[in-house]
N, CA and C of each residue as an Amber inpcrd file, in Angstrom:
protein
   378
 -54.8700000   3.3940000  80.7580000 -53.7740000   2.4710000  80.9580000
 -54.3430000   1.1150000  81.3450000 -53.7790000  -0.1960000  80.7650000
 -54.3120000  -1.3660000  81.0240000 -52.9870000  -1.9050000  81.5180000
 -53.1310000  -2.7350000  82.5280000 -52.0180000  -3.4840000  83.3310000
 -52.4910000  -5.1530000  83.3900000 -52.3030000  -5.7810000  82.7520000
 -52.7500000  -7.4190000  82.8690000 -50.9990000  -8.2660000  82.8100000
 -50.9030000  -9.4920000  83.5290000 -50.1820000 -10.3200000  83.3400000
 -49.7610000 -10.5470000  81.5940000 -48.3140000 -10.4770000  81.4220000
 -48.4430000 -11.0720000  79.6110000 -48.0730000  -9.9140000  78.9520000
 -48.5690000  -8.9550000  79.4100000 -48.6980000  -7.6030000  78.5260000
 -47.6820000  -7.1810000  77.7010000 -47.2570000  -6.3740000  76.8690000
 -46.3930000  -5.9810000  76.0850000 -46.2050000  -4.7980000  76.2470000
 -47.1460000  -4.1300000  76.1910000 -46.9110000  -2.5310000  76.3340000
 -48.5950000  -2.1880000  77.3260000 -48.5730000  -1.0350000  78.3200000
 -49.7100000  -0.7980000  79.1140000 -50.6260000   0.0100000  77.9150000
 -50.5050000   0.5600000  76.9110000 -51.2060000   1.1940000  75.8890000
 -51.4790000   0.4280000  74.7750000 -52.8490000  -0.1090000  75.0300000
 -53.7380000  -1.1710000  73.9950000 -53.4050000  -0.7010000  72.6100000
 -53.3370000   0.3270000  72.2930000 -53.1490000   0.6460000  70.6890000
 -51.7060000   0.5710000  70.4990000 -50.6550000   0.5500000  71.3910000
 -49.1520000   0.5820000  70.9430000 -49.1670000  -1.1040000  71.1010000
 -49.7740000  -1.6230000  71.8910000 -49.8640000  -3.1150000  72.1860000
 -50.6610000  -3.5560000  70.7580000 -51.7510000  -3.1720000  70.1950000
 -52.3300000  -3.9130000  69.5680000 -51.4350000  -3.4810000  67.6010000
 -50.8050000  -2.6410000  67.4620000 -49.7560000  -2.5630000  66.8830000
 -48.2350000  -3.2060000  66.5900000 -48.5370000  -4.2450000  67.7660000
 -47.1140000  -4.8100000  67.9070000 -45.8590000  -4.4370000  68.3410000
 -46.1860000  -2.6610000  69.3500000 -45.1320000  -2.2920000  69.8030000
 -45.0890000  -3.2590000  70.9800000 -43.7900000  -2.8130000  72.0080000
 -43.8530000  -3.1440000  73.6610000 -42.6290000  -2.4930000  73.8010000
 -42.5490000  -2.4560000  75.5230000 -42.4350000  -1.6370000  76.3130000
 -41.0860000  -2.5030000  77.2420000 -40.1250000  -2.3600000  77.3970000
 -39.5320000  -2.8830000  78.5360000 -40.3070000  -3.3160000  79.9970000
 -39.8560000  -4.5290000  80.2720000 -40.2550000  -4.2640000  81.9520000
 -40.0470000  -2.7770000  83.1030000 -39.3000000  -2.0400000  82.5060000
 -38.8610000  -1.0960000  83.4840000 -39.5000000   0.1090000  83.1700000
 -39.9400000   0.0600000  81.4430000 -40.7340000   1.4560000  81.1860000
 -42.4170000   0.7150000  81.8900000 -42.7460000  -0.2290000  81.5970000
 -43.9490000  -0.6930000  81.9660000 -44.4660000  -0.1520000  83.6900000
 -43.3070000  -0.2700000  84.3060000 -42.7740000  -0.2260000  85.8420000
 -43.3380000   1.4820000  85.7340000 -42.2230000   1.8220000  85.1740000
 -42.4270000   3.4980000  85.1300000 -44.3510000   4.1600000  84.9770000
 -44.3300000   3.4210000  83.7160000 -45.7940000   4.0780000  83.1670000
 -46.5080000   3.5490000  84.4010000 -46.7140000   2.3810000  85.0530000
 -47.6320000   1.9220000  86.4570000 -47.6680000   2.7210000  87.5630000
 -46.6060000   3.3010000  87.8660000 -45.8720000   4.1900000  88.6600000
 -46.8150000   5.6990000  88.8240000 -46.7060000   6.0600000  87.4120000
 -47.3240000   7.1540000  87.0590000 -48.7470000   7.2430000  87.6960000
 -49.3740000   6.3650000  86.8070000 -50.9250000   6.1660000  86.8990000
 -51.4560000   5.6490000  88.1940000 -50.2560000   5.0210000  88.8750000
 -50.8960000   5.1280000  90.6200000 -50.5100000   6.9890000  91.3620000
 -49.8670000   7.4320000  91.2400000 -49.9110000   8.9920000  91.2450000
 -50.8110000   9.4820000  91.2590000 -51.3070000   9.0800000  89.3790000
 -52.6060000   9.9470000  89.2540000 -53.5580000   9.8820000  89.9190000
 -53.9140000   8.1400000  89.2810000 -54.6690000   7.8500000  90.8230000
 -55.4400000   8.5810000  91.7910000 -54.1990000   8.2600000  92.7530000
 -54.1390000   8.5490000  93.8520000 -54.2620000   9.9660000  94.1730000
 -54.0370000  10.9900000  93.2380000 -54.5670000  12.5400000  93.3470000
 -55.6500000  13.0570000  92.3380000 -56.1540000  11.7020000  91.4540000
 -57.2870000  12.2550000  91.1520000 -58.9650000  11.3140000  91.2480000
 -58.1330000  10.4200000  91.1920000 -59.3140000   9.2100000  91.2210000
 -59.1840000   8.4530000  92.4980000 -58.8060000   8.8460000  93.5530000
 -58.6690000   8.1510000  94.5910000 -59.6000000   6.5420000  94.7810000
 -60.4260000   6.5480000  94.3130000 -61.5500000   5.3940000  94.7740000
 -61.3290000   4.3120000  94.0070000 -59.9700000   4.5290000  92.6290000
 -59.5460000   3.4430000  91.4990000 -58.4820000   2.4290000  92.5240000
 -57.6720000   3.6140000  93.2320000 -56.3820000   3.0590000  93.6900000
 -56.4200000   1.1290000  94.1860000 -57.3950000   0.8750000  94.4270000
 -57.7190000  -0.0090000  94.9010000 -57.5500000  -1.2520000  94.0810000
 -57.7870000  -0.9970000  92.6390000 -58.4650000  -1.9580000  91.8220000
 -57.2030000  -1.9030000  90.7570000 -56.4310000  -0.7000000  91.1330000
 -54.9590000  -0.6890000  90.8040000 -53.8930000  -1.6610000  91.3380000
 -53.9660000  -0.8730000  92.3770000 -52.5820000  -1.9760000  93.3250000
 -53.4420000  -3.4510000  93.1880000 -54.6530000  -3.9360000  92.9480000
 -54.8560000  -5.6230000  92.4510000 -54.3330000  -6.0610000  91.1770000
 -54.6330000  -4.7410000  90.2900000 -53.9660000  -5.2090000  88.9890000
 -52.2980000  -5.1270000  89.0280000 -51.3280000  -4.3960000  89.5390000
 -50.5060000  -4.2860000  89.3250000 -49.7550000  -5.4590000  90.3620000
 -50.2830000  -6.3800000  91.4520000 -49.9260000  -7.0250000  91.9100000
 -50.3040000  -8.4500000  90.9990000 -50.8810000  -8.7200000  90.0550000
 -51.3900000  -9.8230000  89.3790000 -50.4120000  -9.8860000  88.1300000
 -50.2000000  -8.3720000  87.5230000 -49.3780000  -7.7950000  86.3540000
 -48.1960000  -8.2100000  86.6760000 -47.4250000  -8.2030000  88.0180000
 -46.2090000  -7.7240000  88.3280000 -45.9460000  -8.9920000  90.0930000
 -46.1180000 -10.0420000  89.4840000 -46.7010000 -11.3650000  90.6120000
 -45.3310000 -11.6750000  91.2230000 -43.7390000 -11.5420000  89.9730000
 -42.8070000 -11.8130000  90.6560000 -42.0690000 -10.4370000  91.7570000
 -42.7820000  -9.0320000  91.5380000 -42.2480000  -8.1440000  91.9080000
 -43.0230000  -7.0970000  92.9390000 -43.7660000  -7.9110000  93.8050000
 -44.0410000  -7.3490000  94.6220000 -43.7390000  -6.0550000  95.8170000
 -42.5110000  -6.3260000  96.0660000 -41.4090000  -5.1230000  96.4020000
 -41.6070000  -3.3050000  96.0750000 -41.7590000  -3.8860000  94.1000000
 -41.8510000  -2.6870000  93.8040000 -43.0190000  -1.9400000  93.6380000
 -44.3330000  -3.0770000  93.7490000 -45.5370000  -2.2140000  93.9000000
 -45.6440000  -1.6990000  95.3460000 -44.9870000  -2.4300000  96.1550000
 -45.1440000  -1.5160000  97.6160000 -44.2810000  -0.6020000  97.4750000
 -43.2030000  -0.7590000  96.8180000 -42.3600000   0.9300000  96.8680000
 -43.1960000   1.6310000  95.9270000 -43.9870000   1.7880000  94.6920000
 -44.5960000   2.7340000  93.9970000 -45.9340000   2.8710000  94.9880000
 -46.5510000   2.3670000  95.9190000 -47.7650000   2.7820000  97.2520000
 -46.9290000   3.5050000  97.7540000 -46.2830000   3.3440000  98.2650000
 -44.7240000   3.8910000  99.0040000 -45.1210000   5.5640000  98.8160000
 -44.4810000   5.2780000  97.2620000 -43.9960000   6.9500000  96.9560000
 -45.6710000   7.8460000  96.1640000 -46.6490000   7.1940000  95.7470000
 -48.1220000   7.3440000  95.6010000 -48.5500000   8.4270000  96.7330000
 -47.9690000   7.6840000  97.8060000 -49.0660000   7.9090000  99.4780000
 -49.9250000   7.0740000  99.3150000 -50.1210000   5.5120000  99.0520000
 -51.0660000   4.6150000  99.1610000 -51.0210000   3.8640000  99.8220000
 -49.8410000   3.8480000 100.9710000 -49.4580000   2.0920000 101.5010000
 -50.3240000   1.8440000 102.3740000 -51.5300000   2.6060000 103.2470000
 -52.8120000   1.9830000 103.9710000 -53.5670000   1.0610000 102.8700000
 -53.7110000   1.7230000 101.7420000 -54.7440000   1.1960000 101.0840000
 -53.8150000  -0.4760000 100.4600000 -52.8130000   0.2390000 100.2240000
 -51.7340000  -1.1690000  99.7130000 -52.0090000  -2.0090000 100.9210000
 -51.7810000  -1.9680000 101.8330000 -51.4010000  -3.2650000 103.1860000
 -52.7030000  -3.7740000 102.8900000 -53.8450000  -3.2190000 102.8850000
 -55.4440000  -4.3230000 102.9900000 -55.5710000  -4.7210000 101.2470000
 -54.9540000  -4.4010000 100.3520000 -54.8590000  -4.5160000  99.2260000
 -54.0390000  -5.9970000  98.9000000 -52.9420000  -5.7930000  99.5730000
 -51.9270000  -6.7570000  99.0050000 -51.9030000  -7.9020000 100.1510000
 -52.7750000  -7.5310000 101.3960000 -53.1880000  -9.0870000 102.5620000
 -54.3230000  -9.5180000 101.6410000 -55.3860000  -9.2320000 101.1670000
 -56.4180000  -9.7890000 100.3560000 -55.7620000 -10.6630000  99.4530000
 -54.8610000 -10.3010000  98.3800000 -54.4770000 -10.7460000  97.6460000
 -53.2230000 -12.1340000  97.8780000 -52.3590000 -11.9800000  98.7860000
 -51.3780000 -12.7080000  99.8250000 -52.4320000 -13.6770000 100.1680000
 -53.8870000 -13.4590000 100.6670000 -54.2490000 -14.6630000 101.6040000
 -55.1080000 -15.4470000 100.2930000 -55.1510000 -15.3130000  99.0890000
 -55.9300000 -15.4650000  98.1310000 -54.8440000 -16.7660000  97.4850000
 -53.2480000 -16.6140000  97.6330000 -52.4960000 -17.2380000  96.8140000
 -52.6880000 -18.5970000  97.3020000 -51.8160000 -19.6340000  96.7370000
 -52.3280000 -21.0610000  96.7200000 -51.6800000 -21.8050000  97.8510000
 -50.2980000 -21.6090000  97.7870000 -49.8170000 -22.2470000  98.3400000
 -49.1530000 -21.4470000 100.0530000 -49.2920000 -22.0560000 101.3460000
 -48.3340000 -21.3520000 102.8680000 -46.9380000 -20.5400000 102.0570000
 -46.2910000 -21.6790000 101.4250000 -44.4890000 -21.4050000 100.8750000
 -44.9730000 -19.7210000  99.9920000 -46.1250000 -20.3840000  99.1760000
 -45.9130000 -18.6550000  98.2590000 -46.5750000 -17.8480000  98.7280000
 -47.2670000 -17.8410000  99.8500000 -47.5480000 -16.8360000 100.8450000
 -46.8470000 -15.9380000 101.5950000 -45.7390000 -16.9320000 101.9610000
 -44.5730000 -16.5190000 102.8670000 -43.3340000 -15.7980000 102.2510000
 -43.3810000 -16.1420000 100.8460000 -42.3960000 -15.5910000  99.9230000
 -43.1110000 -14.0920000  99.8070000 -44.6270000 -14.0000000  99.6260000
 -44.6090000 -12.5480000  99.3980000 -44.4830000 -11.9630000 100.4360000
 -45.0500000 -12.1850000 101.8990000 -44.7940000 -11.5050000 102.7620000
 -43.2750000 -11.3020000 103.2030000 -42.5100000 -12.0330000 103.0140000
 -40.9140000 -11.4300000 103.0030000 -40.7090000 -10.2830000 102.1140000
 -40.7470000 -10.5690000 100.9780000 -40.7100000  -9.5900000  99.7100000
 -41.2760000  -8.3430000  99.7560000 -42.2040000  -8.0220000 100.9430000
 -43.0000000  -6.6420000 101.1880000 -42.5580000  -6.1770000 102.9070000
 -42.5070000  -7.1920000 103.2950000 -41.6410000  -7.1600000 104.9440000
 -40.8270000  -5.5690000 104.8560000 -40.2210000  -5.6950000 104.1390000
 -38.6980000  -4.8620000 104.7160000 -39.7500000  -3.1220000 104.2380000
 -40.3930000  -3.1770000 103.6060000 -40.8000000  -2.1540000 103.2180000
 -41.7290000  -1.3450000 104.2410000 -42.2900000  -2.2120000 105.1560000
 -43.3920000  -1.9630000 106.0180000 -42.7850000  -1.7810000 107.0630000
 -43.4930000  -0.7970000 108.4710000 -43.1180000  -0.7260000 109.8550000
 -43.4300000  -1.9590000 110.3650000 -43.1500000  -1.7490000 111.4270000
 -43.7960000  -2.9320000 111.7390000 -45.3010000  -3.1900000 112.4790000
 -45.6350000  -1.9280000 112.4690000 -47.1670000  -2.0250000 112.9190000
 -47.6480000  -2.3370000 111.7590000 -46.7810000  -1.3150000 110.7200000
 -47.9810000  -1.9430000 109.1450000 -47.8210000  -3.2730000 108.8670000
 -46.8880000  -3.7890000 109.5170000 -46.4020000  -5.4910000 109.0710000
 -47.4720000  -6.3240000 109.8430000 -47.7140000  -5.9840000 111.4090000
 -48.9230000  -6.5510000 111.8580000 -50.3160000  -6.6900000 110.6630000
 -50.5360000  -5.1700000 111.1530000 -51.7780000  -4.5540000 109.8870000
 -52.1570000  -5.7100000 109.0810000 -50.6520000  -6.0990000 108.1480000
 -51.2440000  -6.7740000 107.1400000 -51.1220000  -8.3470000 107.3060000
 -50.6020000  -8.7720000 108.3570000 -50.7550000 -10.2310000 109.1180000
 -52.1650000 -10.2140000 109.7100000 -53.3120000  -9.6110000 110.0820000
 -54.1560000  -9.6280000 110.5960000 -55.1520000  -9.4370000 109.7480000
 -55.2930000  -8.9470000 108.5910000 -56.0130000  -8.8160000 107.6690000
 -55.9980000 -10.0950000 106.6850000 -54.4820000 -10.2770000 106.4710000
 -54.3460000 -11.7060000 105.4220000 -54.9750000 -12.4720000 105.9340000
 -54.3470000 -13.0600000 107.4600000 -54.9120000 -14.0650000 108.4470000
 -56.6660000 -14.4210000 107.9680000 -57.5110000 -13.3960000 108.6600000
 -59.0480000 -12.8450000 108.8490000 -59.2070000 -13.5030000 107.2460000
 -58.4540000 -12.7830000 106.2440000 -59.2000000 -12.8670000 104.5110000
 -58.8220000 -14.3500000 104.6310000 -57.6580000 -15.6080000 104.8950000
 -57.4420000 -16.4230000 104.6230000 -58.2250000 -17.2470000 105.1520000
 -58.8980000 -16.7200000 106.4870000 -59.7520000 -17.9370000 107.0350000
 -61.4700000 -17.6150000 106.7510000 -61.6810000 -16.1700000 106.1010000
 -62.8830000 -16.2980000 105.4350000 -62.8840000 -17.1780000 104.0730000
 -61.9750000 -17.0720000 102.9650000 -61.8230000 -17.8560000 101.8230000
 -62.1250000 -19.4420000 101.8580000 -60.8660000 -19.6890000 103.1600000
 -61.2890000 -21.3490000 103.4930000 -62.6850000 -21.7600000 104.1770000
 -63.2070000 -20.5970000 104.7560000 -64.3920000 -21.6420000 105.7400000
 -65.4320000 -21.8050000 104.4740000 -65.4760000 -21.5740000 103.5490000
 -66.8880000 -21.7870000 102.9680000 -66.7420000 -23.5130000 102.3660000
């Protein structure tokens, strides 16, 4: 399964055919393959929830609900603060952390304020 921004369909040969996929089957098939993942390849999950947060930039929400229902959201919170403290602008920083807010406790909401924080001020000091 390939997940990039743009995409048409997550299956390069139905993609390179000129099929595609709804946003919601795309959703679905992502869904899946963090599952698998996550019960067979555990050590991918990582490099997943980056792609599917880059794939899926306006819908953050729902990659924390598919960590959610995975069993990934430890690995999601240091996943998606890396990525949060990486974005460009305070405003679209703050937009994702609302957008994942309601999903998190609130210790995990710390969690990932302390990690973004730490990643945002390693990025800038160099």
């Amino acid at each position: 399964m390939q997940c990039h921004e743009g995409m048409f369909c997550c299956n390069r040969f139905r993609e390179a055919a000129g099929l595609s996929c709804s946003l919601g089957q795309q959703m679905a098939c992502a869904q899946h393959e963090l599952i698998r993942l996550a019960e067979h390849a555990p050590a991918g999950v990582s490099r997943f929830h980056r792609a599917l947060l880059e794939t899926f930039p306006v819908n953050p929400d729902w990659v924390v609900m598919a960590a959610a229902h995975a069993g990934t959201l430890d690995v999601f919170i240091r996943d998606s603060a890396l990525h949060c403290a990486a974005l460009s602008t305070k405003t679209i920083r703050n937009e994702f952390r609302i957008r994942i807010a309601g999903y998190l406790s609130a210790d995990q909401l710390d969690q990932f304020d302390q990690l973004m924080s730490a990643e945002w001020s390693r990025l800038r000091s160099t």
